[in-house]
C-alpha positions in Angstrom: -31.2 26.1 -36.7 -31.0 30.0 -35.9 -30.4 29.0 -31.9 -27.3 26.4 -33.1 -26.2 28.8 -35.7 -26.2 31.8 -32.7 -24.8 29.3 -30.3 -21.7 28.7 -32.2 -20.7 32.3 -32.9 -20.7 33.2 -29.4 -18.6 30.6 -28.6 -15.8 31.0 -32.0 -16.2 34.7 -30.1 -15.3 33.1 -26.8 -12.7 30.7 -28.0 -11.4 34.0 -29.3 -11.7 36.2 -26.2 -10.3 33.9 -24.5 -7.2 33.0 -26.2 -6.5 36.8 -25.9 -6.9 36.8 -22.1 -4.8 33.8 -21.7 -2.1 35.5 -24.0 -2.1 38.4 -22.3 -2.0 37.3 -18.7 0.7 35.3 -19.2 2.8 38.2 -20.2 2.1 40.8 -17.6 3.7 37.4 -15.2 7.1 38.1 -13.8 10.0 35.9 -15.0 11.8 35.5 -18.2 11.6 32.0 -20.2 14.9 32.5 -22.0 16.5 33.4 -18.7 14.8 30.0 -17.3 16.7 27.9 -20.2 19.8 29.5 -20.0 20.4 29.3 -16.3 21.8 31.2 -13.6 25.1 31.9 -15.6 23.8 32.7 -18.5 25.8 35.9 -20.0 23.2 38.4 -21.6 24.0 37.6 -25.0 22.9 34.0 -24.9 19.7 35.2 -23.5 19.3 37.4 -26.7 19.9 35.0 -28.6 17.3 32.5 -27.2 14.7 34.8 -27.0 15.3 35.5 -30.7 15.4 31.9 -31.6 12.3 31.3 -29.6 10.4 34.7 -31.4 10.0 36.2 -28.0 11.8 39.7 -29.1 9.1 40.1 -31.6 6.3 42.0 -30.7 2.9 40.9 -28.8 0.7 41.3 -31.7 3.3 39.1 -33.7 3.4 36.5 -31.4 -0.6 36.2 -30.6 -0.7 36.1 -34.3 1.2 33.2 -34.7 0.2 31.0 -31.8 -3.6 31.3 -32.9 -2.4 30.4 -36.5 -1.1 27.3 -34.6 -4.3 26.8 -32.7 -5.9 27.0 -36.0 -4.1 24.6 -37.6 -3.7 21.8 -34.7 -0.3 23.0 -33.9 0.2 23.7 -30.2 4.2 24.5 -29.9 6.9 23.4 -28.7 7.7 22.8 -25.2 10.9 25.2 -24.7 12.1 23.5 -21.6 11.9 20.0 -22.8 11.9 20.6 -26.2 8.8 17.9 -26.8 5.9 18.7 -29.0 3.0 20.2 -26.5 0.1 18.1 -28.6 2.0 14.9 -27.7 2.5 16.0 -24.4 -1.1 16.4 -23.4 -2.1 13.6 -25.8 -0.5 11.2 -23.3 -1.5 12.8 -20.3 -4.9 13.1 -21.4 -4.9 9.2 -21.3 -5.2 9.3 -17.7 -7.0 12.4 -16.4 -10.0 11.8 -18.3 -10.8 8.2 -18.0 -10.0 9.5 -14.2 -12.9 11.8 -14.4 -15.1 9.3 -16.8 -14.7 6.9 -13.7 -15.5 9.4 -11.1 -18.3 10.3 -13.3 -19.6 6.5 -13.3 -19.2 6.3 -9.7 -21.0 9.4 -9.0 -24.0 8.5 -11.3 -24.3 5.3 -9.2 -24.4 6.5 -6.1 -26.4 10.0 -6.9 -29.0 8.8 -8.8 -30.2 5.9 -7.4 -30.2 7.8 -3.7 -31.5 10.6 -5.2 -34.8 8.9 -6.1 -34.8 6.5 -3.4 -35.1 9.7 -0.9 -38.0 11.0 -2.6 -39.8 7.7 -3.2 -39.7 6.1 0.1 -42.3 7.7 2.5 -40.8 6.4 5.7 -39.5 9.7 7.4 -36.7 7.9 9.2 -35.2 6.7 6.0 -35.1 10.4 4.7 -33.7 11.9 7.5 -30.7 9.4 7.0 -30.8 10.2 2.7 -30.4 13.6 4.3 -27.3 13.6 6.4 -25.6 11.3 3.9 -25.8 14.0 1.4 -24.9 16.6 3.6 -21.7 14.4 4.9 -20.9 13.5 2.1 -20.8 16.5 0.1 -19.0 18.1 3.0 -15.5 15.8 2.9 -13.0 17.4 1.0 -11.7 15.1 -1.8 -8.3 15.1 -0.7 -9.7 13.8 2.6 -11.6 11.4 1.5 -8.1 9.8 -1.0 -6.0 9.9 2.6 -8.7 7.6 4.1 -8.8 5.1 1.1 -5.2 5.0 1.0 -5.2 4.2 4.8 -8.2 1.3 4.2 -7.0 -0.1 0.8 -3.8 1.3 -0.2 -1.4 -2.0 -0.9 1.9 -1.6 1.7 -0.1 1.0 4.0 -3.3 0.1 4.1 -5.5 -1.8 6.0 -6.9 -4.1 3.4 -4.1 -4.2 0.2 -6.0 -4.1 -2.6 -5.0 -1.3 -4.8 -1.7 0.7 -5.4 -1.5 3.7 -3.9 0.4 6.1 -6.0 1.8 5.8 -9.8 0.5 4.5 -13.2 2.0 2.0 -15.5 4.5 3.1 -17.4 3.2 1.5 -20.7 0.1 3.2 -20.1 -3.1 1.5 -21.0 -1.0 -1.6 -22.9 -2.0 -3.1 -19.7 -5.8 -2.3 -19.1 -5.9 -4.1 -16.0 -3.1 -2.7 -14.5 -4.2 0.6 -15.5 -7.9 0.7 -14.5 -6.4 -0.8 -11.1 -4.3 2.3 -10.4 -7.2 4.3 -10.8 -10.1 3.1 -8.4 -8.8 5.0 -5.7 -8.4 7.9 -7.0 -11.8 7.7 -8.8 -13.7 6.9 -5.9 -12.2 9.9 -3.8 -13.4 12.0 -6.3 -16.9 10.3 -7.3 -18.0 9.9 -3.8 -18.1 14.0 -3.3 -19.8 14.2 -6.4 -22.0 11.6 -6.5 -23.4 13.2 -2.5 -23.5 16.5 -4.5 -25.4 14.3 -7.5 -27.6 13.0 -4.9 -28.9 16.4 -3.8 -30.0 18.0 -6.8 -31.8 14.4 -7.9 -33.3 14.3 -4.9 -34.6 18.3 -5.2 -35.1 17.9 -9.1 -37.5 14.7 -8.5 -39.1 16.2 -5.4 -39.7 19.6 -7.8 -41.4 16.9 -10.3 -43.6 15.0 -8.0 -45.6 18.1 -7.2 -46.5 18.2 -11.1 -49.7 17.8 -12.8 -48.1 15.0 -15.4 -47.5 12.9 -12.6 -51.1 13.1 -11.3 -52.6 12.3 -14.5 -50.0 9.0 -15.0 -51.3 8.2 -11.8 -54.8 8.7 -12.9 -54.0 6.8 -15.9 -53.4 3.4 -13.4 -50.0 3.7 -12.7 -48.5 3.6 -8.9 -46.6 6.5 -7.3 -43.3 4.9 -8.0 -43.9 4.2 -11.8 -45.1 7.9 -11.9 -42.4 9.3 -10.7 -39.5 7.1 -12.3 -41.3 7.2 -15.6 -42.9 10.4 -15.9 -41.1 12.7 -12.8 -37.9 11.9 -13.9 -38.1 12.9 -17.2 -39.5 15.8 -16.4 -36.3 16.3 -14.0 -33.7 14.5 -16.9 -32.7 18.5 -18.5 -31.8 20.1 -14.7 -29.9 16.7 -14.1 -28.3 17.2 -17.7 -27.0 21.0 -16.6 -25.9 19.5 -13.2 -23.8 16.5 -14.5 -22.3 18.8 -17.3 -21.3 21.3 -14.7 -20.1 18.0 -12.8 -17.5 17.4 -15.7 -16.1 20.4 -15.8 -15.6 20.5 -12.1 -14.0 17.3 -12.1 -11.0 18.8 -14.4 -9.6 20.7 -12.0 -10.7 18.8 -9.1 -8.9 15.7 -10.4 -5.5 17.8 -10.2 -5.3 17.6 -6.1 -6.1 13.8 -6.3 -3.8 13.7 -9.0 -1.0 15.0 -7.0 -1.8 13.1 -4.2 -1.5 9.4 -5.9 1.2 10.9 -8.1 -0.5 10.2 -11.8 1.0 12.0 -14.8 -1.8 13.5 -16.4 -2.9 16.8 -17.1 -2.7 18.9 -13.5 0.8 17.5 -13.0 1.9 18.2 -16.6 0.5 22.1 -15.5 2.4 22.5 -12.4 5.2 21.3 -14.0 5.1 23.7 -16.8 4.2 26.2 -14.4 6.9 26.1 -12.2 9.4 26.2 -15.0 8.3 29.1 -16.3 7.2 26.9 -19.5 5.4 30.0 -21.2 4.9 28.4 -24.4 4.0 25.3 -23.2 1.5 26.8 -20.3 -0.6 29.1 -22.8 -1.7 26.2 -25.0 -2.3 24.3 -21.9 -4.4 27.0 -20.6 -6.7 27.7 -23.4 -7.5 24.1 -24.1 -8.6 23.6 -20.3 -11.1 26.9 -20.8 -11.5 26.1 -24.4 -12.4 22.3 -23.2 -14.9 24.6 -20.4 -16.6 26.0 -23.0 -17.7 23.4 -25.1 -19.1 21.2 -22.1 -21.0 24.5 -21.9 -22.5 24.9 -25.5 -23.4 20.9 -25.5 -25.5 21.3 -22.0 -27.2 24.2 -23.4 -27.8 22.1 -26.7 -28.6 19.2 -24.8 -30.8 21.6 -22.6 -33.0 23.0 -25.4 -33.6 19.4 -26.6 -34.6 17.6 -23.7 -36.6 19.9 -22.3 -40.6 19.9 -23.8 -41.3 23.7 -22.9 -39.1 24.5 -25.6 -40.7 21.8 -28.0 -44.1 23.3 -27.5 -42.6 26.7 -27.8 -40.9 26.2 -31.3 -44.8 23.9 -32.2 -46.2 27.2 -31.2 -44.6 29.5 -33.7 -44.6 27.0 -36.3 -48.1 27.0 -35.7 
């Protein structure tokens, strides 16, 4: 309980930390958002005035203050070049980067783990040689590569075999699952098959780590065969390191979904940024920004929670103290 309770005041101090970082940096930027609304033939005056109406003429402390009131309370602003709400904003978008990434995720945990173990489980040197360079290969093509090439092999109207669409998602969102799910295969598989070569690696070292410990001697003393040992036993052993590697995973994939996003033109969360971005969006942008970190942080605290749980050394520790 003292580790959770610790846990979680360092990261309310983070949340907070970082919300003043992102603040900040966004005001040292050049630019002016009321001079962005008004346009190029703005007089002065009307820029006054918007800044007043937007609370941008008060001062810093005053307007930290009243955005992390807002963060506090759910409230993420108002979008002051379109004037939407930024909560419904990202709501929407959110629809389709993260069952994007939960995909990619899938993808990469079929392909990682089961090749993973397979390298360290068969004992024909050949076959581990060619584990080996499909790791390495794999993990080496860029994920904007890899989407070009699946657009050229199963894009429909360009590609080779026309089987999925190439760019877009359906306008009524996920009313249409099918139609949905379809427009994201592609850009799933771009992604998961970089991961899930990365995934494959540290399986394969994680289970190879195992195999070498004295639990899976004595299940193999105990009548089971190599394979059982390390599948049962090995990997378990091996299941926290693989917990810290697929957490890490996820919050890669948030920012590495952006490129593919932009290359298959989806409307989720990376466009939705460089949008706001280039517009000079400041309102919009900070909230944006600080639930990306924010969304960093806690994959972070549950891997370390998940972490201390599933791994025995700290079980035997806290049975020792109690003890």
């Amino acid at each position: 309980m003292r580790f959770m309770v610790r846990r979680l005041a360092l990261f309310a101090a983070a949340l907070v930390g970082l919300s003043l970082l992102v603040f900040v940096v966004l005001r040292v930027l050049p630019g002016d958002v009321a001079a962005v609304m008004a346009g190029t033939n703005a007089t002065p005056e009307r820029i006054v005035s918007l800044r007043a109406q937007m609370g941008l003429d008060r001062s810093y402390a005053a307007q930290y203050l009243d955005w992390a009131d807002g963060l506090f309370h759910g409230d993420l602003g108002t979008s002051a070049i379109g004037g939407k709400s930024v909560a419904s904003q990202v709501g929407t978008r959110a629809g389709v980067t993260f069952p994007l990434i939960v995909l990619s995720l899938l993808i990469a945990l079929a392909i990682g783990l089961p090749l993973g173990c397979a390298a360290v489980l068969t004992r024909n040197e050949r076959l581990r040689g060619v584990f080996h360079v499909v790791a390495i290969v794999g993990g080496a093509v860029p994920a904007l590569w890899s989407g070009l090439l699946l657009i050229l092999l199963f894009a429909r109207g360009v590609g080779l075999f026309g089987v999925f669409p190439s760019q877009g998602f359906p306008a009524d969102g996920w009313s249409n699952p099918g139609q949905a799910l379809m427009a994201l295969v592609l850009p799933a598989l771009a992604t998961g098959l970089t991961a899930g070569a990365g995934l494959m690696r540290y399986t394969r070292a994680a289970l190879g780590e195992a195999a070498s410990n004295s639990a899976v001697d004595m299940a193999m003393a105990c009548g089971m065969t190599r394979v059982q040992a390390l599948l049962r036993v090995g990997l378990r052993l091996a299941l926290p390191q693989l917990v810290s590697v697929f957490g890490l995973m996820f919050a890669q994939m948030i920012t590495g979904v952006m490129v593919i996003e932009s290359l298959f033109a989806l409307p989720g969360l990376g466009a939705m940024l460089v949008t706001d971005v280039g517009n000079r969006d400041l309102l919009a942008v900070q909230s944006e920004l600080f639930l990306l970190a924010a969304f960093f942080l806690l994959l972070g605290l549950l891997v370390d929670l998940a972490h201390r749980v599933l791994d025995p050394r700290f079980k035997t520790a806290r049975s020792r103290e109690v003890g």
